[in-house]
ROFIFI-397106 format. One record per residue: residue in one letter; x, y, z of N, C-alpha, C in turn. Coordinates in steps of 0.05 Angstrom, whole numbers, padded with zeros to 5 digits, always signed. Layout:
BEGIN
AXYZXYZXYZ...
END
This chain:
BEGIN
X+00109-00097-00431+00135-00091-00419+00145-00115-00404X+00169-00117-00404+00185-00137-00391+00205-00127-00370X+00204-00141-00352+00223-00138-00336+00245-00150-00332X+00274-00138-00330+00299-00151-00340+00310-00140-00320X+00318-00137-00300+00348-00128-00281+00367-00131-00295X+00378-00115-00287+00412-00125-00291+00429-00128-00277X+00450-00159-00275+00468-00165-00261+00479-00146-00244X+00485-00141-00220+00479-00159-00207+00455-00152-00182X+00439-00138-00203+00420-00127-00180+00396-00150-00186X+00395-00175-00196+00370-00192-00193+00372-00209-00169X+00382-00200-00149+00375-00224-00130+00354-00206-00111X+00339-00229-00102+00313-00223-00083+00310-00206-00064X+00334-00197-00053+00342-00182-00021+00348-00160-00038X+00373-00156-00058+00375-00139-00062+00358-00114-00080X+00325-00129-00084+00313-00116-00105+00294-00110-00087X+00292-00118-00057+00267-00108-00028+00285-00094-00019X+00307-00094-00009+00314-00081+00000+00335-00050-00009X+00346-00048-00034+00361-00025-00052+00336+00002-00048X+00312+00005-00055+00301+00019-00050+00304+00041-00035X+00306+00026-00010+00294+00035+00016+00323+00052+00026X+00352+00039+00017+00378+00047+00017+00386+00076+00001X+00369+00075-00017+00375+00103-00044+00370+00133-00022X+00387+00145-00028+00396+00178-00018+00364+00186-00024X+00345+00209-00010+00318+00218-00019+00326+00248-00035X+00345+00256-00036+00350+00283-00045+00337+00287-00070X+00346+00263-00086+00348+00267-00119+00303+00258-00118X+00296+00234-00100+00273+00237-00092+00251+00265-00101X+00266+00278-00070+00256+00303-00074+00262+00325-00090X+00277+00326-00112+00278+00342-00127+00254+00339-00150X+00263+00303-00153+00237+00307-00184+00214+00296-00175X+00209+00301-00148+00175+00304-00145+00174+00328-00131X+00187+00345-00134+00184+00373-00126+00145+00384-00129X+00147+00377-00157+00124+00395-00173+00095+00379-00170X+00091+00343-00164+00071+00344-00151+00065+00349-00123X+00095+00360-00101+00084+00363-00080+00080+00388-00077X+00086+00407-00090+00078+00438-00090+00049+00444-00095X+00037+00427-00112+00014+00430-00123-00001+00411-00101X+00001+00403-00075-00011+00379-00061-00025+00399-00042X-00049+00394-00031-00057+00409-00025-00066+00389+00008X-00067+00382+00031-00079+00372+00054-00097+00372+00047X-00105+00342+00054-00148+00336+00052-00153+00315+00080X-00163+00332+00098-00175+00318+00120-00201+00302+00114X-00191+00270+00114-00220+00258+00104-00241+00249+00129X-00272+00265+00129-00283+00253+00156-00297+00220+00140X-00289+00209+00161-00298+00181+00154-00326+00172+00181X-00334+00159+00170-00359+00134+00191-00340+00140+00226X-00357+00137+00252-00357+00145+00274-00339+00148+00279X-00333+00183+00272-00313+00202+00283-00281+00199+00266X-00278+00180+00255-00251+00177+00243-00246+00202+00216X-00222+00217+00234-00208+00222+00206-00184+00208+00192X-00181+00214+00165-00158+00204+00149-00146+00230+00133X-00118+00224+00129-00106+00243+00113-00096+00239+00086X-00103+00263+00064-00092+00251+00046-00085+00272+00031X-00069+00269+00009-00051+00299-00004-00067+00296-00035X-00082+00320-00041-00097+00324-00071-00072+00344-00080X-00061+00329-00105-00054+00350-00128-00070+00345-00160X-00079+00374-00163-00098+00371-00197-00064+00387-00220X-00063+00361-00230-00046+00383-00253-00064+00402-00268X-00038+00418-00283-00048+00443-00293-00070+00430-00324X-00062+00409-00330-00078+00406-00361-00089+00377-00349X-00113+00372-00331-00124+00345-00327-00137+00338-00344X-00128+00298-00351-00142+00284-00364-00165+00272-00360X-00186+00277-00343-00205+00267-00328-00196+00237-00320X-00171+00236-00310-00165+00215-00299-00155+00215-00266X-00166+00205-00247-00161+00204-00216-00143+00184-00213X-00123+00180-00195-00114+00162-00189-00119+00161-00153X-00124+00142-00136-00120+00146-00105-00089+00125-00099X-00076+00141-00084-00042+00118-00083-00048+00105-00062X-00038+00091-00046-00031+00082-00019-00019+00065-00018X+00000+00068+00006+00026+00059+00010+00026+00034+00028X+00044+00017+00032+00056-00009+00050+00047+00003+00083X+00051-00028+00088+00049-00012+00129+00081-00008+00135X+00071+00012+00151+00087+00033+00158+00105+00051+00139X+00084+00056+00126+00100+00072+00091+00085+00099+00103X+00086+00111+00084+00071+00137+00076+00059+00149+00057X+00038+00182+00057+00036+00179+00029+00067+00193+00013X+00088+00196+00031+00111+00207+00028+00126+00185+00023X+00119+00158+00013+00145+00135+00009+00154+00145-00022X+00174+00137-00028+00192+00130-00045+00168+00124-00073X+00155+00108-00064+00139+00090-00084+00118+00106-00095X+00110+00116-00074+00092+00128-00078+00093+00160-00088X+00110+00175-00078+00116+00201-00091+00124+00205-00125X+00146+00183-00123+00152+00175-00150+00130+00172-00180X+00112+00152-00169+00088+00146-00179+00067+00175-00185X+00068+00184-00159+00052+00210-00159+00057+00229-00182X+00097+00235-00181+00104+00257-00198+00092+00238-00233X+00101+00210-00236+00091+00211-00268+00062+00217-00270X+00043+00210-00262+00023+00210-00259+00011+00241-00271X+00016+00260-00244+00003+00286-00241+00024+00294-00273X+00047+00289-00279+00060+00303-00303+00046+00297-00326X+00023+00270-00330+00005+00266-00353-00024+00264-00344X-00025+00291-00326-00051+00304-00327-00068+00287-00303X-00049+00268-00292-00077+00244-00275-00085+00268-00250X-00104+00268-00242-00108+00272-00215-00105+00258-00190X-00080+00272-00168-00070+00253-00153-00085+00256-00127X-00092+00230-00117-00100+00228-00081-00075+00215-00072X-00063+00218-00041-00049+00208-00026-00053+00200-00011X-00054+00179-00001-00074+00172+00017-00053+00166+00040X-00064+00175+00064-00049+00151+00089-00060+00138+00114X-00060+00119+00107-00069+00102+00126-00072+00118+00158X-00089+00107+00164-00101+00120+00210-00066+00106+00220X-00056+00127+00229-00020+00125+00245-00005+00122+00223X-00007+00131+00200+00012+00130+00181+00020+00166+00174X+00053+00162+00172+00051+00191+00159+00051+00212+00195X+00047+00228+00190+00046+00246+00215+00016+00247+00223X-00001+00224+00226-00027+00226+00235-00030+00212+00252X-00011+00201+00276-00025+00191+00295-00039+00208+00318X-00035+00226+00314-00051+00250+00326-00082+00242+00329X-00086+00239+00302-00120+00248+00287-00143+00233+00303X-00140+00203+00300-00155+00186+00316-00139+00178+00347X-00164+00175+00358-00154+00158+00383-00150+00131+00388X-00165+00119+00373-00158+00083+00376-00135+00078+00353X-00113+00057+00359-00094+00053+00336-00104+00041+00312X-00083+00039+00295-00085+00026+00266-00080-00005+00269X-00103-00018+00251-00092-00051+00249-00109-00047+00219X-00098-00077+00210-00100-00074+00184-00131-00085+00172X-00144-00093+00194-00184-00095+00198-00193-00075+00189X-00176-00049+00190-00197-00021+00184-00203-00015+00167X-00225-00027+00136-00231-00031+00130-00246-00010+00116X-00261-00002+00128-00296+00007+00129-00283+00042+00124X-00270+00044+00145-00253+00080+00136-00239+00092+00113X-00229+00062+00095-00210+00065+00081-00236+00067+00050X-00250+00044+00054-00277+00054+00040-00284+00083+00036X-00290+00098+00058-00305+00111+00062-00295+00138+00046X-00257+00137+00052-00243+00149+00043-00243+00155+00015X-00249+00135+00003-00249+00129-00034-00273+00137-00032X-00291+00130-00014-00324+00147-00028-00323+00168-00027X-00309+00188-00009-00312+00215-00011-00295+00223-00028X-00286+00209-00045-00268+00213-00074-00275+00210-00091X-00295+00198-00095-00310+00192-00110-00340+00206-00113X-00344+00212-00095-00370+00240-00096-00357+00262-00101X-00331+00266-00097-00326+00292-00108-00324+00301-00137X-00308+00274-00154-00302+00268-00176-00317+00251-00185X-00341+00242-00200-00360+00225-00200-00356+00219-00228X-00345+00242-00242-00343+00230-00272-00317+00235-00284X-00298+00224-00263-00265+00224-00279-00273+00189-00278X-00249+00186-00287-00229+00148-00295-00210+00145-00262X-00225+00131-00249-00214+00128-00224-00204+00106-00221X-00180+00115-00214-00167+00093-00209-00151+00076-00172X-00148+00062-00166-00138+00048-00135-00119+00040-00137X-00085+00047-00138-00060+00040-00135-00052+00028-00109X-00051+00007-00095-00029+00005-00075-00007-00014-00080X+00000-00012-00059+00035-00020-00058+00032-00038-00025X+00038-00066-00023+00039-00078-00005+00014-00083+00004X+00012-00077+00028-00014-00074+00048-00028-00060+00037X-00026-00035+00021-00040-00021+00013-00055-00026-00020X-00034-00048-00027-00048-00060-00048-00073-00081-00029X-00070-00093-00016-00088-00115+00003-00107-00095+00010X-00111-00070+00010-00129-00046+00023-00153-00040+00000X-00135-00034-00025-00149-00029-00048-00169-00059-00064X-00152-00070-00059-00168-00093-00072-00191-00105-00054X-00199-00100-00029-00219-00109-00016-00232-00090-00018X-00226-00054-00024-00238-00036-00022-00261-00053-00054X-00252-00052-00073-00260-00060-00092-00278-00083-00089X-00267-00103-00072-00292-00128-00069-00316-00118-00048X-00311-00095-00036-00337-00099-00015-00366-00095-00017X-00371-00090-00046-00395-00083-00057-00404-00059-00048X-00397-00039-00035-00402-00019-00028-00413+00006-00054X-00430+00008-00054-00442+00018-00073-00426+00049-00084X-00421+00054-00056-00404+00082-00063-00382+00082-00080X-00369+00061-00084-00344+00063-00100-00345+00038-00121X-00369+00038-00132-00373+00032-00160-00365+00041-00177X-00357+00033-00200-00355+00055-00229-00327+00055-00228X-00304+00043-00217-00280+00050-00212-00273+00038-00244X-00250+00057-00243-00239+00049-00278-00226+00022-00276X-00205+00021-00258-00188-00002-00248-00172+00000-00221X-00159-00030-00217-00151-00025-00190-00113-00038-00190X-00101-00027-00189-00070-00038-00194-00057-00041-00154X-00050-00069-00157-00034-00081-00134-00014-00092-00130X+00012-00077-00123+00044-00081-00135+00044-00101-00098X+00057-00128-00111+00066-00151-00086+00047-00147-00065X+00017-00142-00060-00004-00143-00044-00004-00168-00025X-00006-00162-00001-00003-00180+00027-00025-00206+00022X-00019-00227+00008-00043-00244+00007-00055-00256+00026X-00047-00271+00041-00044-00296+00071-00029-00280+00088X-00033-00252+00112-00018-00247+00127-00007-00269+00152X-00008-00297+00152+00002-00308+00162+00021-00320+00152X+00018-00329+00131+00037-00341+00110+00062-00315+00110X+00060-00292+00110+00077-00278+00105+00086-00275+00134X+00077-00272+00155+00092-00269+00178+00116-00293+00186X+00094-00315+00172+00116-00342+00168+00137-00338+00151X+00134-00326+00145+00162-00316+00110+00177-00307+00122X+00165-00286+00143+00196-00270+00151+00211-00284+00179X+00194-00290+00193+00201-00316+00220+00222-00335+00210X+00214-00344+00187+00242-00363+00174+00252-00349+00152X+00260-00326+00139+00270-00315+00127+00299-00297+00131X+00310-00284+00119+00322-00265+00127+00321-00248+00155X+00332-00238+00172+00320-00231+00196+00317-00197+00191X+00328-00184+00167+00336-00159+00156+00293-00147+00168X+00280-00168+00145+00255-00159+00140+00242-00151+00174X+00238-00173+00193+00228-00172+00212+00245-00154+00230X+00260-00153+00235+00278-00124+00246+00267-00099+00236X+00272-00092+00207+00260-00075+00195+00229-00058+00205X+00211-00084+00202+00176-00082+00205+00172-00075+00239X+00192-00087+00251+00187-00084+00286+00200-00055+00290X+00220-00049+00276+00240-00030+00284+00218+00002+00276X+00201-00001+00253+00179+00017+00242+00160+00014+00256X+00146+00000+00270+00128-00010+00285+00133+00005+00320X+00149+00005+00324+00157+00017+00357+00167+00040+00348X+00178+00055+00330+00175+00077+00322+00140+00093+00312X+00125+00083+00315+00095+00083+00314+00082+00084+00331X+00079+00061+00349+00072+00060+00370+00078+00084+00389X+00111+00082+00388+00119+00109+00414+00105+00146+00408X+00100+00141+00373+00082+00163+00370+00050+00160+00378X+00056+00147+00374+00022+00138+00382+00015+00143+00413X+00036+00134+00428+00032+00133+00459+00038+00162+00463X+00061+00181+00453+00061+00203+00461+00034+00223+00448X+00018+00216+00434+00001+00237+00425-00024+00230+00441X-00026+00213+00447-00051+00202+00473-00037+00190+00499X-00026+00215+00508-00012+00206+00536-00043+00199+00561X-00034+00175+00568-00048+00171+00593-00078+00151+00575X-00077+00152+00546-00100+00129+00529-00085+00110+00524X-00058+00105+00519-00045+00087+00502-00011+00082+00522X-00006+00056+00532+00009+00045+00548+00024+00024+00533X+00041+00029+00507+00060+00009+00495+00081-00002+00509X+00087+00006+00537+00114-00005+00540+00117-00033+00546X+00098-00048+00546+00107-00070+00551+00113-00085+00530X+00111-00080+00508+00111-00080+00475+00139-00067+00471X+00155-00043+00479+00166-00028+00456+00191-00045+00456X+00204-00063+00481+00231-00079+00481+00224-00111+00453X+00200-00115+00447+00194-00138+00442+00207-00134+00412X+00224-00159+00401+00226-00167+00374+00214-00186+00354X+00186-00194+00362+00175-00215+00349+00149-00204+00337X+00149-00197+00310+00123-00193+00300+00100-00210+00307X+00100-00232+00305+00079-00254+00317+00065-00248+00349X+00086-00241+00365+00079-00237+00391+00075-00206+00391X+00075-00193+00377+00075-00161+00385+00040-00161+00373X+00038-00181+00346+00011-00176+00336-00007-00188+00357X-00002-00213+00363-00020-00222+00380-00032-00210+00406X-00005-00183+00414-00024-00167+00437-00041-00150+00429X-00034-00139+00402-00047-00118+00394-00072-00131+00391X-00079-00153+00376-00103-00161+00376-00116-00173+00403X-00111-00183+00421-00120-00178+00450-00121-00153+00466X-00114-00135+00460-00113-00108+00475-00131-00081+00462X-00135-00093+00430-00144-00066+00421-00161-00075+00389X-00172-00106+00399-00192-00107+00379-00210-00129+00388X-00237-00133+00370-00252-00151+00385-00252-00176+00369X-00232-00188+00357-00230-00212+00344-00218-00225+00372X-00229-00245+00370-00225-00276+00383-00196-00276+00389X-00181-00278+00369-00153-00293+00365-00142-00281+00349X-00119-00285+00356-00099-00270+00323-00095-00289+00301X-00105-00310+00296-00112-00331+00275-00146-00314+00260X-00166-00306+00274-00186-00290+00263-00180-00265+00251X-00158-00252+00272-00154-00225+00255-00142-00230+00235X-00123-00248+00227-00108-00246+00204-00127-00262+00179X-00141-00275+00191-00165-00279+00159-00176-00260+00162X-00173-00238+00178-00196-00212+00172-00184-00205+00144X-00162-00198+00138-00148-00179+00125-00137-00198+00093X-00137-00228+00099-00131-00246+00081-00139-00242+00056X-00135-00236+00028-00153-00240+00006-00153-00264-00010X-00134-00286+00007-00143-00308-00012-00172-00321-00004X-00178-00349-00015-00201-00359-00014-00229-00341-00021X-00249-00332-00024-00261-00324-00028-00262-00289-00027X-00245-00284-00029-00248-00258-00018-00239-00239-00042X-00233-00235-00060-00241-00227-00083-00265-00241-00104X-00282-00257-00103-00291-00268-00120-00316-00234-00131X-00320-00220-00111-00340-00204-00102-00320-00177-00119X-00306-00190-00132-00296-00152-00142-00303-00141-00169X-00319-00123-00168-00336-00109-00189-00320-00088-00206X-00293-00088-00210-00280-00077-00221-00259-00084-00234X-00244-00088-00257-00229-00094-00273-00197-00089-00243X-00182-00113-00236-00165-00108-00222-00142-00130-00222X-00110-00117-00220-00088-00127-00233-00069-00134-00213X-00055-00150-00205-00046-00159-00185-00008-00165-00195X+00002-00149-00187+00029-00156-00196+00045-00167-00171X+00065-00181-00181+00082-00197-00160+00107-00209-00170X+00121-00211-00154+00145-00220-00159+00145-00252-00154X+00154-00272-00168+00156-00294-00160+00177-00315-00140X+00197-00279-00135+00216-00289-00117+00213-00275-00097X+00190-00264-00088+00181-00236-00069+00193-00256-00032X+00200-00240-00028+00217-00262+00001+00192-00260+00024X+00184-00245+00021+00157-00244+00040+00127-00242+00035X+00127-00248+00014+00098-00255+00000+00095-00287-00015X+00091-00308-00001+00098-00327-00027+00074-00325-00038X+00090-00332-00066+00079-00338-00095+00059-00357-00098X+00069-00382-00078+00050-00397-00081+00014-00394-00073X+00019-00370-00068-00012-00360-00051-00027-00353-00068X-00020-00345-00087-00029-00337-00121-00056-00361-00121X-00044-00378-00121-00070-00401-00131-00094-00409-00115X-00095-00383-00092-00109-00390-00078-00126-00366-00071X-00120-00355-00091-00145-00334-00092-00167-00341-00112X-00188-00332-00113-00217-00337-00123-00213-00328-00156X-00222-00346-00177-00219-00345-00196-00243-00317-00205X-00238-00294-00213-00260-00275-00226-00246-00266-00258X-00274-00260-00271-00265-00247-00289-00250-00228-00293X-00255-00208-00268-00245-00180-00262-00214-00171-00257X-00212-00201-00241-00180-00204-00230-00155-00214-00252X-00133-00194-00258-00111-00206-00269-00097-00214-00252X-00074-00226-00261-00050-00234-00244-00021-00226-00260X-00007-00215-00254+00016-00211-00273+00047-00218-00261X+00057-00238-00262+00082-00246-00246+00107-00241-00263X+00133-00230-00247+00157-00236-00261+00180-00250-00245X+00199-00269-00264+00214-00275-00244+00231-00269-00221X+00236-00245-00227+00255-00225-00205+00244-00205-00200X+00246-00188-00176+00238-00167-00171+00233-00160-00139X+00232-00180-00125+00236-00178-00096+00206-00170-00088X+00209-00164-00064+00176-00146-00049+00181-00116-00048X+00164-00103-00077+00160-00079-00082+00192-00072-00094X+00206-00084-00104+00228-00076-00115+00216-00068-00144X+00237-00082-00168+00225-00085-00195+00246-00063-00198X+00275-00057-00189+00293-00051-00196+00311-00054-00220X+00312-00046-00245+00335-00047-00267+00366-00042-00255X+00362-00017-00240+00387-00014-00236+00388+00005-00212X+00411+00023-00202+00400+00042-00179+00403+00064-00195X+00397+00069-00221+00407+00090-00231+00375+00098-00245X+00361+00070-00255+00332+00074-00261+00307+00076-00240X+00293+00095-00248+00264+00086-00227+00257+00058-00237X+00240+00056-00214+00228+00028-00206+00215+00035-00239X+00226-00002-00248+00202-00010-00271+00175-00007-00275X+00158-00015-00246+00132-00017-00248+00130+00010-00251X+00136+00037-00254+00119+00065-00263+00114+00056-00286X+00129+00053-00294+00130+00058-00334+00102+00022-00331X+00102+00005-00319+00082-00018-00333+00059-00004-00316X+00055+00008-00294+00029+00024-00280+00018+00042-00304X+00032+00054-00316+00026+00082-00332+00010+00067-00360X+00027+00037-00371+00010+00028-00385-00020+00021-00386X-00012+00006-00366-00038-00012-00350-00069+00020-00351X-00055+00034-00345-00067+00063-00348-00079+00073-00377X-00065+00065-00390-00057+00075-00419-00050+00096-00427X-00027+00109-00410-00013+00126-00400+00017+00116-00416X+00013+00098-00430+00045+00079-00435+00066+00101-00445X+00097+00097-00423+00113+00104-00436+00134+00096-00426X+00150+00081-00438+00167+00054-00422+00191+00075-00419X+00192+00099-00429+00226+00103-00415+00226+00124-00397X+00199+00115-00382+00201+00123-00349+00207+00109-00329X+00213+00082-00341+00215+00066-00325+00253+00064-00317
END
């Protein structure tokens, strides 16, 4: 499959950002039927953490699993992800939803906040998905961050989530510095955006642990750089916010370790991921790379009238192929 926009929707802003602008009505109509069939799954994870995630089994399953997960500050209710969900569960896949610790309506659940280190839960998450289903075609979808989530899930050698069929990663956060740098000199749309979701988070966060959690000195601030750097002095035990963000990094060595067939898609004009970071991930057999020239961060827009392209090239990659879903 190829990806072609059409005039005049190939420019870079307008293929990150059109998405996010689309009415959700028509949304929620045609994923009506995998959210009816979604059932709440409280996941207990390693010391004390829960996670939430939405199981729908279609009526005729292919012994195929899929687990989704969404961008930071997405949900398992984004755009991207519901969408994905409805083709999916309609050719039999079995869907997980996953949402990230403060994502979604769960800042309730845990008491310490979400940074993107957490690691070890999100593991733990897929293992208990994987003991339940031990002999479907499992598969690891994310989108953004949550592609950067899946693909380390995949390198950590963790024995529990072996055997995975494959792992698909639509514009995955490579160098979270490099990208904070992207949006600091970029467009100011993006970093408005990410801060403006971010203190909408937080203030949930502070109201569901009144008297544990004290954001205000944070909620006036507009600088992702400075908002991260307290969070990582206030509510983690890395050194520096130069350490936390190679926590989460997957270039340089940090896929070489991945034991599963896994596909990395990107845009080459992605305004907050550069491209050039591509060459600086660890050469494996396991790892594809698949670039197109247009498509923005998480766009891959034809038109506003078509779903996002990448369903219909996800569904292949699946062997699920059927390009006029796209």
């Amino acid at each position: 499959m190829t990806f072609r926009p059409r005039w005049p929707w190939r420019n870079r802003h307008v293929q990150s950002i059109l998405p996010s602008l689309l009415p959700r009505w028509g949304l929620l109509a045609f994923s009506r039927p995998v959210r009816k069939a979604s059932r709440e799954w409280i996941i207990d994870c390693r010391d004390g953490v829960r996670l939430q995630a939405f199981h729908a089994c279609p009526p005729q399953p292919n012994g195929q699993l899929a687990v989704l997960l969404h961008g930071w500050e997405g949900s398992a209710d984004a755009r991207y992800v519901l969408t994905l969900a409805q083709l999916l569960f309609e050719r039999g896949v079995e869907v997980i939803r996953l949402n990230l610790r403060d994502h979604g309506d769960t800042h309730h659940l845990n008491e310490d906040i979400f940074h993107s280190c957490r690691l070890p839960e999100v593991i733990d998450a897929v293992a208990a998905v994987s003991q339940r289903r031990p002999q479907h075609r499992r598969w690891l979808i994310g989108f953004s961050l949550g592609g950067n989530f899946m693909l380390r899930v995949a390198a950590s050698g963790d024995a529990r989530v072996a055997g995975l069929a494959g792992v698909i990663a639509v514009s995955p956060v490579l160098d979270p510095d490099h990208t904070l740098t992207a949006m600091e000199h970029g467009m100011p749309v993006y970093q408005k955006y990410f801060v403006r979701k971010w203190i909408s988070s937080l203030r949930r966060k502070q109201a569901a642990w009144r008297g544990r959690h004290d954001f205000s000195h944070m909620l006036h601030w507009r600088d992702l750089r400075r908002m991260t750097a307290a969070l990582v002095a206030r509510h983690t035990d890395f050194p520096s916010m130069e350490a936390y963000l190679r926590g989460y990094a997957i270039v340089g060595e940090r896929l070489a370790t991945l034991t599963a067939p896994a596909t990395i898609l990107t845009a080459e004009d992605d305004p907050i991921i550069p491209v050039a970071d591509l060459v600086r991930l660890a050469r494996s057999d396991n790892l594809s790379i698949v670039t197109t020239p247009q498509g923005g961060h998480m766009g891959f827009i034809e038109s506003p009238w078509k779903r996002s392209w990448v369903n219909g090239w996800i569904l292949e990659k699946m062997g699920l192929g059927d390009a006029a879903v796209s």
